[in-house]
C-alpha positions as CSV (number, residue, x, y, z in Angstrom):
1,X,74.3,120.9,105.0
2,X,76.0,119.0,107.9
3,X,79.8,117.9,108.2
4,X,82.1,117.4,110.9
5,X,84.3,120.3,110.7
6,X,87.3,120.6,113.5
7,X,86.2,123.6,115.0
8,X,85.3,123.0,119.2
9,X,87.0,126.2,119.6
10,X,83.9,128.0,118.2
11,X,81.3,126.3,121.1
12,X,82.8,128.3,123.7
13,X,80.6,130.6,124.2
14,X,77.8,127.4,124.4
15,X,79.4,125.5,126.2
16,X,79.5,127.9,128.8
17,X,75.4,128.4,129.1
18,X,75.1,124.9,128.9
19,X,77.3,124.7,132.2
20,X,75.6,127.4,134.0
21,X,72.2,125.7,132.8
22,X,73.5,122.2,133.7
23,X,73.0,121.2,130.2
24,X,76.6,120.1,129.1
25,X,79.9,120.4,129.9
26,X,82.3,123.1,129.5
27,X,85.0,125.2,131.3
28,X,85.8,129.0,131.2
29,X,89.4,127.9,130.4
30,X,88.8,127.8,127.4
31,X,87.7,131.7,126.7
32,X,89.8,134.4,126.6
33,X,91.2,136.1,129.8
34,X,89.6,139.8,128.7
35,X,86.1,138.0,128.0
36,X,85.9,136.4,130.9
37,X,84.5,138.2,133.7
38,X,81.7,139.6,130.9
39,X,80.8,136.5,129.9
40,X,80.3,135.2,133.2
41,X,78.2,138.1,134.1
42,X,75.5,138.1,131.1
43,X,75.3,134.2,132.2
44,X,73.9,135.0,135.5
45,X,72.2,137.8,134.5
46,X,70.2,135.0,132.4
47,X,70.4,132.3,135.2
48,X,68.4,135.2,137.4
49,X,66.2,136.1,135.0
50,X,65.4,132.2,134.0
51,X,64.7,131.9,137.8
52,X,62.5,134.7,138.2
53,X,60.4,133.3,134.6
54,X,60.5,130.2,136.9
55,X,58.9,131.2,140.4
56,X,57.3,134.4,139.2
57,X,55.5,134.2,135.8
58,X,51.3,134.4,135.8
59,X,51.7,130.4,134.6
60,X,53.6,127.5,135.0
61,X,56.6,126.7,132.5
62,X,58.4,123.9,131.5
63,X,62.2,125.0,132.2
64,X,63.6,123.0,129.4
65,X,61.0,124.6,126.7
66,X,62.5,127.6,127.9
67,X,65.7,126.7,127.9
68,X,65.6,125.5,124.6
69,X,63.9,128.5,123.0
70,X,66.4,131.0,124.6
71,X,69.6,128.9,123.0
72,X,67.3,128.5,119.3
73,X,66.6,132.7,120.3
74,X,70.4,132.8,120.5
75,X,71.5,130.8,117.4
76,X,68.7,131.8,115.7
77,X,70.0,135.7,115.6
78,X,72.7,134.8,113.8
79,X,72.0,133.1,110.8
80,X,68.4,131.1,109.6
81,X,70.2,127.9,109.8
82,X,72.2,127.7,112.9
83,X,69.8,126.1,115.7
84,X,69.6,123.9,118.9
85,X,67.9,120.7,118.0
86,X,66.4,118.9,121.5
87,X,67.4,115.2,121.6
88,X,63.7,113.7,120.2
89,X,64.0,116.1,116.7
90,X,68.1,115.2,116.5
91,X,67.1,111.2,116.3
92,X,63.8,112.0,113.8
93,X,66.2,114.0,111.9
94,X,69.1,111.3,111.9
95,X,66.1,108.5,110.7
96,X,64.9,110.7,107.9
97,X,68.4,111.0,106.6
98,X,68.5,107.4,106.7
99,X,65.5,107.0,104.5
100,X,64.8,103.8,106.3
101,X,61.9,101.7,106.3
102,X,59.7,98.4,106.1
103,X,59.2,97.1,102.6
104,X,60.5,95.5,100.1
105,X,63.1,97.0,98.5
106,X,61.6,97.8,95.0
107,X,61.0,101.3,92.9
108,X,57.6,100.5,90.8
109,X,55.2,102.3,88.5
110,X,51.9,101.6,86.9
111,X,51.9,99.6,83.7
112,X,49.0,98.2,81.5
113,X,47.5,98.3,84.9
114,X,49.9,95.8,87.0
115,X,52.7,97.3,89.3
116,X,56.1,97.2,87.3
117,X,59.0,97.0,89.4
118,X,61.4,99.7,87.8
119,X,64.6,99.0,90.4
120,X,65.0,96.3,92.7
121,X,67.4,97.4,95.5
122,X,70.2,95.2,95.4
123,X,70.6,92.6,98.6
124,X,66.5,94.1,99.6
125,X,64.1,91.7,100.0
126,X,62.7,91.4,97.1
127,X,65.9,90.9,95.1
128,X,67.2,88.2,97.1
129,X,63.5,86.6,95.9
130,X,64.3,86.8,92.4
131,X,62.4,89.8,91.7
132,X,64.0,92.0,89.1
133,X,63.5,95.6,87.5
134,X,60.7,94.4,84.7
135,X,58.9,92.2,86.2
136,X,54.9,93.2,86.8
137,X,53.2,92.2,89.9
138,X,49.7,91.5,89.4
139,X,48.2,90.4,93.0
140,X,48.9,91.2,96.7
141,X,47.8,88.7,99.2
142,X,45.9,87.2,96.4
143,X,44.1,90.3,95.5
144,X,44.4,91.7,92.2
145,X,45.8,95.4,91.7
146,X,44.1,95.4,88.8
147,X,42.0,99.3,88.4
148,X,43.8,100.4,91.9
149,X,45.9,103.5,91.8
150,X,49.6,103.1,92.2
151,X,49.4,104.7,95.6
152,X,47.0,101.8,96.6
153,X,48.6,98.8,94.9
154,X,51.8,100.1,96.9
155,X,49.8,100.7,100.2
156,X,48.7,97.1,100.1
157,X,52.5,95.9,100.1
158,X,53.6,98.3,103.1
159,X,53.8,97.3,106.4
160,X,56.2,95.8,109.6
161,X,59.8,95.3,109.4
162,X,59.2,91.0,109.8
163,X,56.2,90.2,108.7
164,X,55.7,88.7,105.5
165,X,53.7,89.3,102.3
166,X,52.2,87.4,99.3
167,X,53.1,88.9,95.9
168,X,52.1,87.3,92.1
169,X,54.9,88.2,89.8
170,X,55.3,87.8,86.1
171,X,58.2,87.9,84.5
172,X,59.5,87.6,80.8
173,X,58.9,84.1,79.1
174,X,57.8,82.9,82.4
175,X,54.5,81.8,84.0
176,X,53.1,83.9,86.9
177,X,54.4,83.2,90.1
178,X,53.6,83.2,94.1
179,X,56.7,84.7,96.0
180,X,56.2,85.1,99.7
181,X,58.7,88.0,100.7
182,X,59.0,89.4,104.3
183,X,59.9,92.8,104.5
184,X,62.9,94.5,106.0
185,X,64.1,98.1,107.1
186,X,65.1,99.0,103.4
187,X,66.9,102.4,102.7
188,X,66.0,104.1,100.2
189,X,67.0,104.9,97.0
190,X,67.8,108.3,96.3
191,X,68.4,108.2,92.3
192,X,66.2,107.4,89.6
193,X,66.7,106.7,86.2
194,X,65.0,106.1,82.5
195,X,65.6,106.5,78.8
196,X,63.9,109.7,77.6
197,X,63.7,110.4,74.4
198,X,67.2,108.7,73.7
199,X,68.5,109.9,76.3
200,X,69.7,109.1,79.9
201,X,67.8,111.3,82.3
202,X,68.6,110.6,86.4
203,X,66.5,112.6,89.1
204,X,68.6,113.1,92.2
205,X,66.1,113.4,95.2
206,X,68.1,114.4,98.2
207,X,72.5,114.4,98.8
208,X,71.3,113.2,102.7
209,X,71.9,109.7,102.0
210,X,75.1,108.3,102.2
211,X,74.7,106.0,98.7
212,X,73.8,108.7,96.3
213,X,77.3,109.1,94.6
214,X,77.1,104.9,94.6
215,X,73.6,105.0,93.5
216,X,74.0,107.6,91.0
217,X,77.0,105.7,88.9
218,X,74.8,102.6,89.2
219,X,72.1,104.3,87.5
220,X,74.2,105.7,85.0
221,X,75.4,101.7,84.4
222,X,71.6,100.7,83.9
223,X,70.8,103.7,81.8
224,X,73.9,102.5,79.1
225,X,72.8,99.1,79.5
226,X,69.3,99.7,79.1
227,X,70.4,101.6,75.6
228,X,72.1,98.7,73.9
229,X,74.8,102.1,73.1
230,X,76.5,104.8,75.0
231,X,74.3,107.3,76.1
232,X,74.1,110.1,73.1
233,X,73.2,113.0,76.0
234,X,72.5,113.1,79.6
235,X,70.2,114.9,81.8
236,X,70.7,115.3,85.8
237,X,67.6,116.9,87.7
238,X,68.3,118.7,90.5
239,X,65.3,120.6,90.8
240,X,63.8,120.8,94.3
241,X,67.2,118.9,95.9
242,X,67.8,120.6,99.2
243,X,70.9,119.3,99.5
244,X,72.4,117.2,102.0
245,X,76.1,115.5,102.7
246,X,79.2,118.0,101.3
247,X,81.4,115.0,100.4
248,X,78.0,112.9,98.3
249,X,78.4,116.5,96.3
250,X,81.7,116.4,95.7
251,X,81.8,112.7,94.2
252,X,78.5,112.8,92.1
253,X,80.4,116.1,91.0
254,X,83.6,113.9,90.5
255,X,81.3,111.3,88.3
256,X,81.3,113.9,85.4
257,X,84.9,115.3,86.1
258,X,88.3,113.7,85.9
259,X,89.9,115.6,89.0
260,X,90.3,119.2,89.7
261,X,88.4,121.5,92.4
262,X,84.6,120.9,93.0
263,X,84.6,123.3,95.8
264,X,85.8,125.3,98.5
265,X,85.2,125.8,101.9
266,X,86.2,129.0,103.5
267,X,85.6,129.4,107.2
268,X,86.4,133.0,109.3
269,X,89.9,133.5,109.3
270,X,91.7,134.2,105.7
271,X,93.5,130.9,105.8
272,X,90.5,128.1,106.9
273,X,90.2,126.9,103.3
274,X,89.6,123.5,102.5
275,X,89.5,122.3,98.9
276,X,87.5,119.9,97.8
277,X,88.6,117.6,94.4
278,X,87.4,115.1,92.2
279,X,88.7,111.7,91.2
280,X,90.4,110.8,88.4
281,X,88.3,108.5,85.8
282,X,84.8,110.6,84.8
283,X,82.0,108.7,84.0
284,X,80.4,109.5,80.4
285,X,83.3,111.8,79.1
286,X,82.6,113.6,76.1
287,X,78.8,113.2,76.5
288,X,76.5,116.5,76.1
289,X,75.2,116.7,79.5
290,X,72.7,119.5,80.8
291,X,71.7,120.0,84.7
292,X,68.1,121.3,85.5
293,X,67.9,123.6,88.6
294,X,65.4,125.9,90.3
295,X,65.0,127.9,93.0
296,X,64.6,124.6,95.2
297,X,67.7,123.6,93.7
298,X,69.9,123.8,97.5
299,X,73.2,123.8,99.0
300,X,75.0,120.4,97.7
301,X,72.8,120.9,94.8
302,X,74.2,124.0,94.2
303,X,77.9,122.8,94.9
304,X,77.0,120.2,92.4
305,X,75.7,122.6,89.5
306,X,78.4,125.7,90.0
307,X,81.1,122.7,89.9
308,X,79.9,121.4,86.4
309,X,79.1,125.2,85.1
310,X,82.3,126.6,86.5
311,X,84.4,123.8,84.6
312,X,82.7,124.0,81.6
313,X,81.0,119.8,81.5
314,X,76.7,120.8,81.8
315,X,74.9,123.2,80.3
316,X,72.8,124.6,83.6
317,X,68.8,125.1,82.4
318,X,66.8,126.2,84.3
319,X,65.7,129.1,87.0
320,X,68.2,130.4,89.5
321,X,68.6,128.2,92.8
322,X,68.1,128.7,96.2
323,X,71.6,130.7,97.5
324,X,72.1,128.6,100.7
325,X,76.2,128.8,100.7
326,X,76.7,128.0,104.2
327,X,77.8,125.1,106.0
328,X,76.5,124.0,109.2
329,X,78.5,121.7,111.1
330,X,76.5,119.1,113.6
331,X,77.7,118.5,117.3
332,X,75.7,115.6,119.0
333,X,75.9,117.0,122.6
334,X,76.8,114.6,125.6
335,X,76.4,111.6,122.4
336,X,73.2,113.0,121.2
337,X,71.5,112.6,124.6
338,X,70.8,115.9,124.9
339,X,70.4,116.8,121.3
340,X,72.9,118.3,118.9
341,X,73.8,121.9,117.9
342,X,73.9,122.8,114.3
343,X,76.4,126.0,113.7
344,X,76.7,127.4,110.8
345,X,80.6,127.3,110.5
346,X,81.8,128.4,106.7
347,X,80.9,129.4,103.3
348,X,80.9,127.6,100.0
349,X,82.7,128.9,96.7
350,X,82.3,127.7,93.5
351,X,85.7,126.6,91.8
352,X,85.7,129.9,89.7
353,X,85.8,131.5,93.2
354,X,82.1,132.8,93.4
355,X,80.5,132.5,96.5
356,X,77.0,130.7,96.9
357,X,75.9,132.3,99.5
358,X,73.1,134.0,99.1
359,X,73.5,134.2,95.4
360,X,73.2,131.1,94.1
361,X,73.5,129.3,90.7
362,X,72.3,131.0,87.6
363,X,71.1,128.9,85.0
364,X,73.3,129.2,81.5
365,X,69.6,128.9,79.8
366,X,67.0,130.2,82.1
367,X,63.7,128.4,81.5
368,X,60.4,129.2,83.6
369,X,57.7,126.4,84.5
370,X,55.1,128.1,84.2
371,X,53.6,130.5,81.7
372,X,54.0,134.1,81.9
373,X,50.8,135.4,83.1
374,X,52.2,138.9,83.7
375,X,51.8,138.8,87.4
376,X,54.9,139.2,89.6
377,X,55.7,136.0,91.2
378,X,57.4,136.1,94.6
379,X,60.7,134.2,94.7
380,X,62.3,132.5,98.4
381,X,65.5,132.7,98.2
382,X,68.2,132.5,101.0
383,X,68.9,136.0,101.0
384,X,65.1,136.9,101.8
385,X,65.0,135.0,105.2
386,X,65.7,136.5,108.2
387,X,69.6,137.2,109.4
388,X,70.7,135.5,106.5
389,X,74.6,135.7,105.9
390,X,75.7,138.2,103.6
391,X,76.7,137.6,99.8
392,X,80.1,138.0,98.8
393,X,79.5,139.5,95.3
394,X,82.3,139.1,93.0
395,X,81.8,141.4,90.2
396,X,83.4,141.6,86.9
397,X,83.4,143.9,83.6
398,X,80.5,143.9,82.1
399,X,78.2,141.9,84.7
400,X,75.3,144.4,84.6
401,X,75.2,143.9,80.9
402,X,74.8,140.0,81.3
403,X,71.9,140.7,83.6
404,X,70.1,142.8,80.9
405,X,70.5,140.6,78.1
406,X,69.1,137.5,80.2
407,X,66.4,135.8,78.5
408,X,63.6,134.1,80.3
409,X,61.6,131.3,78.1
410,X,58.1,130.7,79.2
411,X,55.5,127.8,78.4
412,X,53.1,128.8,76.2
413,X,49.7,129.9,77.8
414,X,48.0,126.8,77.1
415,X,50.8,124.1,78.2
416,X,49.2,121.2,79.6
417,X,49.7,121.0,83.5
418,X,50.7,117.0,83.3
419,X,53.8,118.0,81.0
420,X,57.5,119.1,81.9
421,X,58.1,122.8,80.3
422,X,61.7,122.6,81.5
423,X,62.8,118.8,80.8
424,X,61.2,119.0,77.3
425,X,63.1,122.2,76.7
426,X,66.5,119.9,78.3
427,X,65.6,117.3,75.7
428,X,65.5,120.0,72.4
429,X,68.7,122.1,74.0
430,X,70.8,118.5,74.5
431,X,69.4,116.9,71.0
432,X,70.6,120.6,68.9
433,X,73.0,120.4,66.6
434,X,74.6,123.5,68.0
435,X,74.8,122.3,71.3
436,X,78.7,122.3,72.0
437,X,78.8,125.8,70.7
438,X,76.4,126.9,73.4
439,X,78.0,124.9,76.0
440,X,81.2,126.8,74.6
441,X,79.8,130.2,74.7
442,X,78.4,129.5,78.5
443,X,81.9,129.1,79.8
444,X,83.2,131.6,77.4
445,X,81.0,134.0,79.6
């Protein structure tokens, strides 16, 4: 997870290879007098030995590959996730966190076998051509998308930013009509939303996108709209979300809280804590409300679930998550031009005080996707990857108890592969009558 955190200070030591390299600037001023003359010495040693790679080496290199392996070789010893991105990757990486691209501005599925536009992005393309979530588009270009997949129906709408595109649309008490629409870099939606079973479920697919807290209360809007009623129960999937932007966390955290700590963020010395806190004026207070996880279930995903365990709001269903309790703070060098280092700079902790790192979220009601076939499935975590930062295990009285008495619910042997184990397991948990008393008994524990 990135975020600018205030800490130049740390670079130093960077800063200073970069100089001798020519790669950035930097000054020994700013190390410390009994470091000095050490530092300096290791950074000719690898100036010579660069050099010698250079003229001596049985082929020909490229000097900045090697360059930017020995700084990744560096960063990279540390901790998985701190890293030198070169200046191509650090504007790839900035564009997927955009989500931009050319279309129209609309979230659709497959119904009766016409395209069924489920969102239209407000201010998109599409909107602005009176297209609204409902609606059923039945030919592209004058071709009908009758017995195409979704995939294809969609591929024939995709293309350049500019150029513009024939769509039939139906609508509601309204004969079918011709829109020409020309398409625009759109970004991307990163919520989505439908009634299920009664109740509101909203996916979150990624915190790297800087409307998800904006998207998500939208959606929540729709969802109470959509049910003529407030919503009797809410789910939020969170279930392969690797996270993204610390301050998106903290206020789609602060949708389903009315202030108080989301989380912390404790860097080296004893004193660099920052506290993060939620708004006053909760969206849906009162309402039962579970959280799906998993172990893809990352970083602001995980600052998301603790914050709603911890305080006692969501009912947490699911496997355990990831562990990835670091932050990594991003520092475009010379503007970008010459790419950006990402350092991991602090550690999260849940507003109970228990850190993620490495750990991770367990789920209040831990529910498998997939049956149990008696074979021992492998699980990635963060604390299986190489020099990952240690946990800092806070234990209590009685912990090792907990563990034992965990129980793990399976799907049945023959569940059918198209259906959802976990949400349909959501759904029964959220619609029991003894739901508050579990959600009690969670927070009790």
């Amino acid at each position: 997870m990135a975020l600018s955190l205030k800490q130049a200070g740390k670079l130093t030591g960077l800063t200073l290879l970069g100089t001798v390299l020519g790669l950035s600037a930097g000054t020994f001023a700013s190390s410390k007098p009994s470091n000095k003359s050490e530092t300096y010495d290791q950074l000719v040693l690898f100036a010579d030995v660069l050099s010698r790679v250079q003229n001596d080496y049985v082929e020909e290199v490229e000097s900045p590959e090697l360059v930017e392996n020995a700084l990744n070789g560096v960063l990279q010893s540390l901790d998985p996730h701190s890293r030198y991105v070169p200046p191509a990757a650090f504007e790839k990486q900035q564009e997927r966190a955009r989500r931009e691209y050319g279309g129209l501005g609309i979230e659709v599925s497959m119904e009766s076998g016409f395209v069924k536009v489920n969102y239209a992005n407000q201010g998109a393309p599409a909107s602005r051509a009176g297209i609204v979530a409902g609606d059923l588009i039945t030919h592209v270009e004058g071709v009908s998308v009758e017995g195409k997949t979704l995939n294809q129906a969609v591929e024939k709408m995709r293309g350049l930013a500019g150029d513009p595109i024939k769509i039939t649309v139906k609508s509601v008490d309204r004969a079918p009509r011709e829109i020409t629409v020309v398409r625009e870099v759109v970004q991307g939606r990163a919520v989505r939303h439908r009634i299920l079973e009664g109740l509101g479920y909203i996916y979150l697919e990624t915190f790297n996108n800087e409307n998800v807290a904006r998207d998500l209360a939208e959606a929540i809007d729709l969802l109470e709209k959509e049910n003529n009623a407030p919503l009797p129960g809410l789910i939020l999937d969170i279930r392969n979300n690797g996270g993204g932007l610390l301050d998106q966390s903290v206020d789609v955290s602060g949708h389903f809280l009315s202030g108080g700590e989301v989380v912390s963020v404790r860097g080296r010395k004893d004193d660099d804590i920052d506290r993060y806190h939620a708004k006053h004026g909760q969206k849906l207070a009162g309402v039962p409300m579970i959280v799906l996880i998993n172990g893809n279930s990352a970083s602001a995903s995980e600052i998301v679930a603790g914050a709603l365990q911890d305080r006692g709001r969501a009912l947490v269903v699911g496997t355990p998550t990831f562990g990835k309790g670091s932050v990594q703070s991003v520092y475009p060098l010379r503007g970008g031009k010459e790419g950006a280092l990402r350092l991991t700079t602090a550690r999260y902790f849940t507003p109970a005080g228990s850190s993620i790192q490495g750990l991770g979220i367990k789920p209040d009601v831990w529910v498998e996707s997939f049956p149990d076939d008696g074979k021992k499935r492998i699980r990635i975590s963060e604390s299986s990857l190489p020099h990952a930062l240690d946990a800092i295990i806070k234990k209590t009285e009685g912990d090792d108890q907990k563990e034992k008495k965990i129980k793990k619910l399976y799907p049945p042997e023959d569940w059918p592969e198209d259906k959802d184990f976990q949400i349909e397991q959501a759904v029964k948990i959220l619609k029991s009558t003894d739901f508050k008393t579990r959600l009690r008994q969670a927070f009790n524990d």
